[in-house]
N, CA and C atoms as a LAMMPS dump frame, in Angstrom:
ITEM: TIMESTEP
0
ITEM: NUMBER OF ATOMS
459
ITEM: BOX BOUNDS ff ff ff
-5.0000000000000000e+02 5.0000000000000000e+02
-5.0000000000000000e+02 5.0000000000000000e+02
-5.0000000000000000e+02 5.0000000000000000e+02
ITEM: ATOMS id mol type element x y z
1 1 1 N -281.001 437.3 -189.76
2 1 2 C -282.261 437.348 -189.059
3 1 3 C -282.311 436.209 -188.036
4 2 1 N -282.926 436.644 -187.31
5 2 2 C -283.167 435.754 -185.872
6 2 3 C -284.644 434.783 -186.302
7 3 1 N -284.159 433.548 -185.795
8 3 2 C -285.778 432.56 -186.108
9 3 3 C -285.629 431.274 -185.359
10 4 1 N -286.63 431.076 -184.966
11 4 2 C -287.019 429.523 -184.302
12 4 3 C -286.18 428.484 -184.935
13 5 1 N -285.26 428.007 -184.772
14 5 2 C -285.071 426.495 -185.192
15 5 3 C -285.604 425.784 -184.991
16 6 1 N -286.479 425.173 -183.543
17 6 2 C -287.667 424.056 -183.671
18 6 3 C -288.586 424.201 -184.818
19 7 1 N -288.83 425.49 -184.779
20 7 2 C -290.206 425.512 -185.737
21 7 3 C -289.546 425.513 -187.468
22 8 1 N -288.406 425.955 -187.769
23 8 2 C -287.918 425.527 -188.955
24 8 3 C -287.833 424.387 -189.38
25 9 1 N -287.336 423.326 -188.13
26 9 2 C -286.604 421.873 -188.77
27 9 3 C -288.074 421.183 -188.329
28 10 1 N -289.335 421.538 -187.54
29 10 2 C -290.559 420.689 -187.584
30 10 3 C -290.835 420.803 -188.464
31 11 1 N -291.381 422.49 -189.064
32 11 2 C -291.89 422.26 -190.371
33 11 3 C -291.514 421.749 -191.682
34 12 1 N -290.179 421.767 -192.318
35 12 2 C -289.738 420.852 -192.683
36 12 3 C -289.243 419.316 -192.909
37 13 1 N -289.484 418.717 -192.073
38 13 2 C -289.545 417.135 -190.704
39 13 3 C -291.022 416.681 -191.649
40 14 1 N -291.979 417.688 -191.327
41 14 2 C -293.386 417.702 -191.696
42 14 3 C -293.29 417.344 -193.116
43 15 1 N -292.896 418.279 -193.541
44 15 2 C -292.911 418.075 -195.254
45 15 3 C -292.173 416.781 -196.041
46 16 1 N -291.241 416.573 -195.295
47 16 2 C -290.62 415.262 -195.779
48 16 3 C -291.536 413.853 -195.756
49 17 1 N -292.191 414.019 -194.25
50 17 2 C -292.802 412.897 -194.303
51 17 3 C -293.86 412.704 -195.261
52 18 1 N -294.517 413.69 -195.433
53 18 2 C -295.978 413.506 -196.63
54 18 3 C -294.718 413.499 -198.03
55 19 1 N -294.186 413.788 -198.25
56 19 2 C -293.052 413.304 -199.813
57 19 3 C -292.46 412.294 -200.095
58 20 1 N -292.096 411.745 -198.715
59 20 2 C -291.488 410.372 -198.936
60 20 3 C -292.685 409.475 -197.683
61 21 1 N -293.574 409.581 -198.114
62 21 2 C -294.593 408.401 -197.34
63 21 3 C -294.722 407.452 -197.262
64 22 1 N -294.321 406.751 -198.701
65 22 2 C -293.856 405.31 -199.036
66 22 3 C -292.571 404.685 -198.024
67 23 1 N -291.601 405.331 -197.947
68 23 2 C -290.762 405.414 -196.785
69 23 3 C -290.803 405.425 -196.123
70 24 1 N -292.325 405.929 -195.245
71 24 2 C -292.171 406.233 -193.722
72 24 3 C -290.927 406.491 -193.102
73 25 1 N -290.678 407.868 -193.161
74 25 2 C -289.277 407.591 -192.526
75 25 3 C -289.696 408.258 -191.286
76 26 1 N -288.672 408.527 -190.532
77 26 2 C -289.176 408.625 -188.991
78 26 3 C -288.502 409.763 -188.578
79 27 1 N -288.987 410.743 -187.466
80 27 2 C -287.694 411.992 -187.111
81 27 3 C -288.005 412.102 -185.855
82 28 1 N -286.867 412.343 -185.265
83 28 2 C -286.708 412.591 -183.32
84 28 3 C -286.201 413.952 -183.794
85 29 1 N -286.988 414.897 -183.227
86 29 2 C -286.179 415.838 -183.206
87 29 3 C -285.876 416.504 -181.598
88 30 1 N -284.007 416.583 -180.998
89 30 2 C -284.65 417.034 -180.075
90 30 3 C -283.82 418.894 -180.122
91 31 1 N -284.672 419.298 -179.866
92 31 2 C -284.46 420.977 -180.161
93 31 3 C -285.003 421.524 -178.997
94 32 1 N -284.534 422.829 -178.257
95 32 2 C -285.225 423.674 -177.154
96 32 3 C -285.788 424.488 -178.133
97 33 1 N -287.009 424.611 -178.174
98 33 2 C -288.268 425.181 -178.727
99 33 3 C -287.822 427.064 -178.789
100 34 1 N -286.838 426.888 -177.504
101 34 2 C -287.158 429.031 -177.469
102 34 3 C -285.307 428.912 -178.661
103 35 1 N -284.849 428.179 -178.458
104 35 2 C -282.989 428.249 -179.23
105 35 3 C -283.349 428.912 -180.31
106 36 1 N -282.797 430.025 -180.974
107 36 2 C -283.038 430.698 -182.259
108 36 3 C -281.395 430.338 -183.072
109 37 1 N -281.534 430.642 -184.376
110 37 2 C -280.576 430.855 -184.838
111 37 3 C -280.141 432.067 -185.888
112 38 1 N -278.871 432.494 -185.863
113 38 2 C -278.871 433.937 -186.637
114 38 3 C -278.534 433.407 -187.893
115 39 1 N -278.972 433.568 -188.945
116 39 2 C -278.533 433.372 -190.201
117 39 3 C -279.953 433.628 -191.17
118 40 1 N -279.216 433.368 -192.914
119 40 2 C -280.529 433.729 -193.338
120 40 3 C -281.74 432.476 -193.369
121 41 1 N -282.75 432.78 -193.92
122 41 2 C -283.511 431.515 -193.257
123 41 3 C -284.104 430.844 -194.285
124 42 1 N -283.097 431.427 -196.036
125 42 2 C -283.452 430.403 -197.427
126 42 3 C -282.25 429.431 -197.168
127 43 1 N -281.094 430.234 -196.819
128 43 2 C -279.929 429.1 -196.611
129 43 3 C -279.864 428.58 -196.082
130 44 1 N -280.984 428.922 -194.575
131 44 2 C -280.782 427.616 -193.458
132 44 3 C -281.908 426.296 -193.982
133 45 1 N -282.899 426.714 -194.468
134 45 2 C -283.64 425.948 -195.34
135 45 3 C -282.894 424.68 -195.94
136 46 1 N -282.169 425.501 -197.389
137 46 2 C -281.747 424.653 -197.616
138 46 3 C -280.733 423.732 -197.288
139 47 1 N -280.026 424.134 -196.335
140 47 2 C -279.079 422.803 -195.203
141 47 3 C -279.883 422.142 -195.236
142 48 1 N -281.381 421.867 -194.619
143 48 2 C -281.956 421.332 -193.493
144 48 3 C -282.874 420.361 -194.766
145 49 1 N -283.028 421.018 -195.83
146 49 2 C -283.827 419.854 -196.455
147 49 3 C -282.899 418.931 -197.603
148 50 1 N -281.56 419.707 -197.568
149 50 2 C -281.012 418.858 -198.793
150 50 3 C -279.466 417.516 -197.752
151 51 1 N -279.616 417.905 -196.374
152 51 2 C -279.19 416.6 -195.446
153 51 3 C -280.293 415.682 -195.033
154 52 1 N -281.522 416.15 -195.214
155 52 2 C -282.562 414.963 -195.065
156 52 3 C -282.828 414.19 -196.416
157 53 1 N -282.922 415.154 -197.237
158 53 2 C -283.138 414.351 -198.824
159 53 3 C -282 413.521 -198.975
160 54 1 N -281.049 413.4 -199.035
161 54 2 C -279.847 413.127 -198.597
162 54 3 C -279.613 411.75 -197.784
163 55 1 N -280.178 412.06 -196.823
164 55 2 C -280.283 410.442 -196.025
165 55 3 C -281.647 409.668 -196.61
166 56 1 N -282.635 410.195 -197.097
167 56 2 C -283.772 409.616 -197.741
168 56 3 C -283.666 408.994 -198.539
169 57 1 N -282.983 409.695 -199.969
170 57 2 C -282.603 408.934 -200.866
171 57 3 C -281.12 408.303 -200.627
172 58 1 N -280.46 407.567 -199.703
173 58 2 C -279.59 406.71 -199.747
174 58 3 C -279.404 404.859 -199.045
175 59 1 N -281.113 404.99 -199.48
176 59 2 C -281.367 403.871 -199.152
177 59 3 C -282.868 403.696 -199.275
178 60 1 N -283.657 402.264 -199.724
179 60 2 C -284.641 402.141 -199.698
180 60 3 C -285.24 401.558 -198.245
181 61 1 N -284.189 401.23 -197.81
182 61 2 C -285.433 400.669 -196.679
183 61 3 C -285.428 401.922 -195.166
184 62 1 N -286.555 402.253 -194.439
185 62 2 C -287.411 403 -193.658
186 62 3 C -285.663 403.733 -192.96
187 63 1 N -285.478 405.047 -192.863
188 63 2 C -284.766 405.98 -192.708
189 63 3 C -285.455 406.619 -190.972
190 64 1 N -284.135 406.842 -190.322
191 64 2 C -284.79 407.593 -188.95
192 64 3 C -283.552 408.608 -189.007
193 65 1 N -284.142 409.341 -188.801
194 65 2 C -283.507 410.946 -188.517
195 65 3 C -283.061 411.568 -187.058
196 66 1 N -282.368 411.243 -186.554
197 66 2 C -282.259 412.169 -185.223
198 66 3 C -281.799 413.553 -185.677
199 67 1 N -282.203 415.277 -185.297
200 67 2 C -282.12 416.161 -185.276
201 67 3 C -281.817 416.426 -184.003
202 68 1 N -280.554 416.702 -183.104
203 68 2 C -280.545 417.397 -182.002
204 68 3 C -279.572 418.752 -182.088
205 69 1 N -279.94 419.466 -181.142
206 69 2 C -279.423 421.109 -180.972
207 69 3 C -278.492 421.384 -179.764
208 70 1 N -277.413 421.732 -179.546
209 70 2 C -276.992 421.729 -178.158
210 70 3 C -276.33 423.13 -178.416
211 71 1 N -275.961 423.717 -177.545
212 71 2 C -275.277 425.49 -177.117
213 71 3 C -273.845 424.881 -176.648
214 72 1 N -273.062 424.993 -178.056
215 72 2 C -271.787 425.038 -177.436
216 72 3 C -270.735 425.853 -176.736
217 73 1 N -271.778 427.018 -176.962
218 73 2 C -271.414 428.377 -176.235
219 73 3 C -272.316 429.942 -176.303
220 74 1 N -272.467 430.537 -175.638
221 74 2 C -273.328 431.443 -175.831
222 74 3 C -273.425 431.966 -177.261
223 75 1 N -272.476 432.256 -178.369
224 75 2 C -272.485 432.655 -179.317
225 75 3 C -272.807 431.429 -181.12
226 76 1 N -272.906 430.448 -180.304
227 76 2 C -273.085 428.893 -181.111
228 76 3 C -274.171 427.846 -180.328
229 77 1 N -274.32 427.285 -181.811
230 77 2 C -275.063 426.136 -181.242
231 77 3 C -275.001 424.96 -182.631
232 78 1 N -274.764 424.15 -182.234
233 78 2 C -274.44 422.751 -183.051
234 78 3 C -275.487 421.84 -183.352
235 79 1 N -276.098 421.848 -184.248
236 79 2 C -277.274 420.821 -185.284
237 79 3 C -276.921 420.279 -185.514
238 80 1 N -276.794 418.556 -185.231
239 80 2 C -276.64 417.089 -185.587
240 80 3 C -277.676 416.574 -186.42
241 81 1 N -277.307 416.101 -187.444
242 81 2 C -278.173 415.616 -188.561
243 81 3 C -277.877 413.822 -188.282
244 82 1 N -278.611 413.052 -187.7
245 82 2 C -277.967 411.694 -187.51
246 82 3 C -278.818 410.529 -188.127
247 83 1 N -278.624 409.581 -189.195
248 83 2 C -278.792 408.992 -189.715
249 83 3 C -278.78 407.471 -189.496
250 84 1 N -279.518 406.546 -189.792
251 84 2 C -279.364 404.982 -189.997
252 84 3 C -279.103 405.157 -191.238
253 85 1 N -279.037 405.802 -192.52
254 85 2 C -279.029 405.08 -193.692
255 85 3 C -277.819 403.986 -194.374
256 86 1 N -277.352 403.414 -193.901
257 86 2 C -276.412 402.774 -194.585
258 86 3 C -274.993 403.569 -194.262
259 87 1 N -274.474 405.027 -193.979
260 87 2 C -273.264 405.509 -194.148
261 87 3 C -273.093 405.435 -195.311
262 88 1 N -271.131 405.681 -195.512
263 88 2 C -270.604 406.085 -196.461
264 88 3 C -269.349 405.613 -196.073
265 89 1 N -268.393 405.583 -197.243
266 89 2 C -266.959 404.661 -197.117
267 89 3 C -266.082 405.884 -196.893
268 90 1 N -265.256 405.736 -196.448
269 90 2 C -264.235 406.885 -195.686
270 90 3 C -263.997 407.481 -197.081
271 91 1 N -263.413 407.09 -197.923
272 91 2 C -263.28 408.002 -199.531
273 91 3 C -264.336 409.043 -199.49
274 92 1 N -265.631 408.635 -199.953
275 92 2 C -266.486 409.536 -199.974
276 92 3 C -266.672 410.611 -198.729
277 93 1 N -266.425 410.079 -197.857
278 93 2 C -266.921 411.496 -195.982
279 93 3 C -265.321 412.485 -196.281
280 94 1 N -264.227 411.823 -197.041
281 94 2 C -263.112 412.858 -196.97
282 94 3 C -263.162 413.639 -198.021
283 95 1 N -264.183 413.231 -198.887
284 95 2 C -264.459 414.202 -200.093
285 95 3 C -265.393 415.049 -199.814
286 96 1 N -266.181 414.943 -198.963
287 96 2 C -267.055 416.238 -198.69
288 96 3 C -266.523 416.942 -197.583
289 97 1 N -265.414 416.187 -197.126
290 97 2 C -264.656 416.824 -195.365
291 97 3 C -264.529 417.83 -196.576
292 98 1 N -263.76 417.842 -197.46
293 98 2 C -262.829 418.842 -198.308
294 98 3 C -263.615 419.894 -198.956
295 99 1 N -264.748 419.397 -199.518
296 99 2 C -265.79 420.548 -200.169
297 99 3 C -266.242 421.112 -199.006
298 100 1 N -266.393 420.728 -197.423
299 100 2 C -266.653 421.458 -196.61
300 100 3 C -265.673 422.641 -195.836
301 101 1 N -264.387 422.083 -196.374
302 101 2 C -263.455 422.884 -196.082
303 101 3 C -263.058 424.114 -196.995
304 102 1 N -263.189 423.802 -197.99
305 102 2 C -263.151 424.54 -199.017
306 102 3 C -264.516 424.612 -200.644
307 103 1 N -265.482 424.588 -199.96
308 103 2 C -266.328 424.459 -200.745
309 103 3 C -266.313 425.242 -202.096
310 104 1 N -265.508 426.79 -202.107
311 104 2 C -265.262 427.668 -203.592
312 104 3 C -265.153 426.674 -204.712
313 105 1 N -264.048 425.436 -203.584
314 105 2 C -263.409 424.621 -204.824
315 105 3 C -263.925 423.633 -205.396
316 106 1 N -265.153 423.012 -204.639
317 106 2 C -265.75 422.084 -205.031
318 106 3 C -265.755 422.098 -206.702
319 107 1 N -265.605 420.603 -206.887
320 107 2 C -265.977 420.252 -208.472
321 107 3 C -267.028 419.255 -208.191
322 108 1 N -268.513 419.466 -208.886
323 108 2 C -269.682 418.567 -208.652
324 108 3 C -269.451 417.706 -209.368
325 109 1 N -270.115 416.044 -209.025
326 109 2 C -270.077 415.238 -209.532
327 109 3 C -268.532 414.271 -209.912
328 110 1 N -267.948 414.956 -208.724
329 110 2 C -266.633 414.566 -208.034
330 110 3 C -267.066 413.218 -207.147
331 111 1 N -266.974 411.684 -207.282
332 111 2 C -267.129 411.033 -206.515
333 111 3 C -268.578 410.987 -205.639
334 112 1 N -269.37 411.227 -206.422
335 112 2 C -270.645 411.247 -206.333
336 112 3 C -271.254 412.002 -205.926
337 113 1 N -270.136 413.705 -205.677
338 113 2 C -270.731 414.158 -204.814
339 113 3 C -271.607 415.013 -205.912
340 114 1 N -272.83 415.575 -205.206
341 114 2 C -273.393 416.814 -206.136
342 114 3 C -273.503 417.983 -205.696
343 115 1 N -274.686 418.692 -205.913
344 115 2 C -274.51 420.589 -206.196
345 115 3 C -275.076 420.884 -204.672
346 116 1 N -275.993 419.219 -203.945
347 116 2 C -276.379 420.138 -202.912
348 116 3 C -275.353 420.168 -201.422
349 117 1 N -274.636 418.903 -201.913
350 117 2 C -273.17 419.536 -200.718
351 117 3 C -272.935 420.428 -200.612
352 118 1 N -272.275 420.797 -202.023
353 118 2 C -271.373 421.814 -202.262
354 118 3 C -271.885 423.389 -201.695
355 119 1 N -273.512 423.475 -201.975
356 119 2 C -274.5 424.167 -201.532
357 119 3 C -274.629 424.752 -199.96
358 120 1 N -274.507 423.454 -199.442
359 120 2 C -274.557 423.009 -197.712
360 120 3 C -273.59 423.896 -197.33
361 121 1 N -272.209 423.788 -197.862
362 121 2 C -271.117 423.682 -197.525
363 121 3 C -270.488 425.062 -197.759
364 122 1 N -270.9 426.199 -198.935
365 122 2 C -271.02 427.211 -198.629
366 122 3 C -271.842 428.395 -198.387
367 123 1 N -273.164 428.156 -197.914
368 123 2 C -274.4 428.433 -197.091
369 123 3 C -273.527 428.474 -195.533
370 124 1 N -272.63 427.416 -195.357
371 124 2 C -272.756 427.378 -193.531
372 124 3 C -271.521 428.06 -193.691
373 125 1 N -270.946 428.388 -194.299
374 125 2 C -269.666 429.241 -194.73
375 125 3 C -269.525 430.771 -194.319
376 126 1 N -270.899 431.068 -195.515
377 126 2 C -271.348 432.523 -195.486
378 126 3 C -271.865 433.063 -194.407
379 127 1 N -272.184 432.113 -193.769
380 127 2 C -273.057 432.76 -192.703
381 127 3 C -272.519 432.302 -191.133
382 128 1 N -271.542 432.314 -191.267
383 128 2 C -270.218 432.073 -190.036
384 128 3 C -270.571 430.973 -189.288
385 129 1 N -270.438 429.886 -189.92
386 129 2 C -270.688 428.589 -189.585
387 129 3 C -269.809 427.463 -189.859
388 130 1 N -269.727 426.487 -189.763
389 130 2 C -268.729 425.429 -189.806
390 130 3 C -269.757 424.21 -190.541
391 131 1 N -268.856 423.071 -191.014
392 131 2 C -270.369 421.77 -190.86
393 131 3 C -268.907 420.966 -190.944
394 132 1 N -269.049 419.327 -190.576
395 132 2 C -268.632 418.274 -190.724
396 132 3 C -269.142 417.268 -190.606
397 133 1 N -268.341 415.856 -191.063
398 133 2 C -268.906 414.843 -191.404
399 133 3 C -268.542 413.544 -190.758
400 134 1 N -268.774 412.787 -190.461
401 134 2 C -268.824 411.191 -189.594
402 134 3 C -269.759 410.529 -190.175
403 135 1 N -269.37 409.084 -190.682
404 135 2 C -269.914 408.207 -191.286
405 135 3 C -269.565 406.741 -190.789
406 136 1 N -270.002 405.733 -190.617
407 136 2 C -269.632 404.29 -190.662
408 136 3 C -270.436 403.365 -191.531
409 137 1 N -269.56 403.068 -192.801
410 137 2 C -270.07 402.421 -193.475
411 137 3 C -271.316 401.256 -192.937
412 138 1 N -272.294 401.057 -193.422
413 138 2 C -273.299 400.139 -193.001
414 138 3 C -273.863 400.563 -192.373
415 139 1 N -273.818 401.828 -191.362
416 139 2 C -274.386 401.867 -189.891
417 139 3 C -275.592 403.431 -190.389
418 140 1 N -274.433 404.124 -190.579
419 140 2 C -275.165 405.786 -190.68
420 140 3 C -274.259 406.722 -190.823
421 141 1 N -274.601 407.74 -190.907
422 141 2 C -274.078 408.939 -191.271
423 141 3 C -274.677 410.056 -190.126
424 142 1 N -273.438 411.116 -189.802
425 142 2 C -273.633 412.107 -189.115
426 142 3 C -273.225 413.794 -189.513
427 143 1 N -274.507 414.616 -189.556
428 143 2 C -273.702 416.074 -190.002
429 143 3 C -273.226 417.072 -188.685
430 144 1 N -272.675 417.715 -188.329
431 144 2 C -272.263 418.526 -186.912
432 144 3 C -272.263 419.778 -188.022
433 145 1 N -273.501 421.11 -187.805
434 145 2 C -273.727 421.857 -188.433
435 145 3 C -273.453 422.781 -187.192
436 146 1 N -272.545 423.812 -187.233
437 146 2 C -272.01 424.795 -185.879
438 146 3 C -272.957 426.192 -186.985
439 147 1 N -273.615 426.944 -185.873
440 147 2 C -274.191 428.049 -186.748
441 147 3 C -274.51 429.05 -185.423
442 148 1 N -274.534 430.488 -185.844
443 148 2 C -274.347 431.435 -184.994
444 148 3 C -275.603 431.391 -184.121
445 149 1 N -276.145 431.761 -182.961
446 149 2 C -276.759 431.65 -182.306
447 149 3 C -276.851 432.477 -180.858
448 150 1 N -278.902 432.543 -180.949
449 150 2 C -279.13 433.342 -179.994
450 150 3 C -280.129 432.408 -178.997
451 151 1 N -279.992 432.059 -177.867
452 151 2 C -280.268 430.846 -176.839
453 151 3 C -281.609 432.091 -176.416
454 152 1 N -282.673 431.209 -176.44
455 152 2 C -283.879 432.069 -176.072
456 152 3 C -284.2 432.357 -174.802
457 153 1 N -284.581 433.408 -173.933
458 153 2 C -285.118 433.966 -172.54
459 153 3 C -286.378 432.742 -172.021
């Protein structure tokens, strides 16, 4: 099914902030309002809230979110999930490179990882998509979510 991505990742953006309020965490999102995306829209869901929970809980102090969308080609478009939280040590980003590569194989609770990677990872699978990972310890973390796409009139 065809659906708004602005209006998916606001309304969700939305919901995070009243859940983690104590946090104040912060979100830029930048998205073209008409960009749709084809896929289903429980699985795109859950990408979108279990890489924010994700950077939320990996750190206590105030979290900023960049969300941007770009058309890497008429038939794609690429969702950046971009993070301050602290990152991750190259061990851990090559263990989810791998559950992202092969997510069937994932074993949870492999190096910390859990059920909603593994989740992420074949959600963007099924639905003819790609995802990867970039991290620098201390700094932040980055997701590059490639998903099928229809660029709006």
């Amino acid at each position: 099914m065809f659906f708004s991505l602005y209006e998916r990742v606001s309304h969700t953006t939305e919901m995070y902030q009243a859940i983690y309020a104590t946090k104040k965490p912060t979100f830029e999102l930048l998205i073209d309002a008409a960009g749709q995306v084809y896929m289903d829209l429980d699985a795109f869901d859950l990408i979108v809230r279990n890489l924010i929970d994700n950077a939320l809980k990996a750190t206590d102090q105030p979290v900023h979110i960049k969300i941007t969308a770009n058309y890497s080609s008429p038939e794609y478009i690429e969702v950046c999930f971009e993070d301050n939280a602290g990152g991750m040590s190259s061990a851990k980003m090559a263990t989810i490179q791998r559950v992202f590569a092969q997510p069937e194989r994932a074993q949870i609770s492999q190096n910390g990882l859990g059920l909603g990677l593994a989740m992420i990872g074949r959600f963007v699978k099924r639905n003819g998509g790609s995802i990867s990972v970039e991290s620098q310890e201390g700094k932040g973390t980055t997701f590059r979510v490639m998903l099928p796409a229809k660029k709006g009139s």
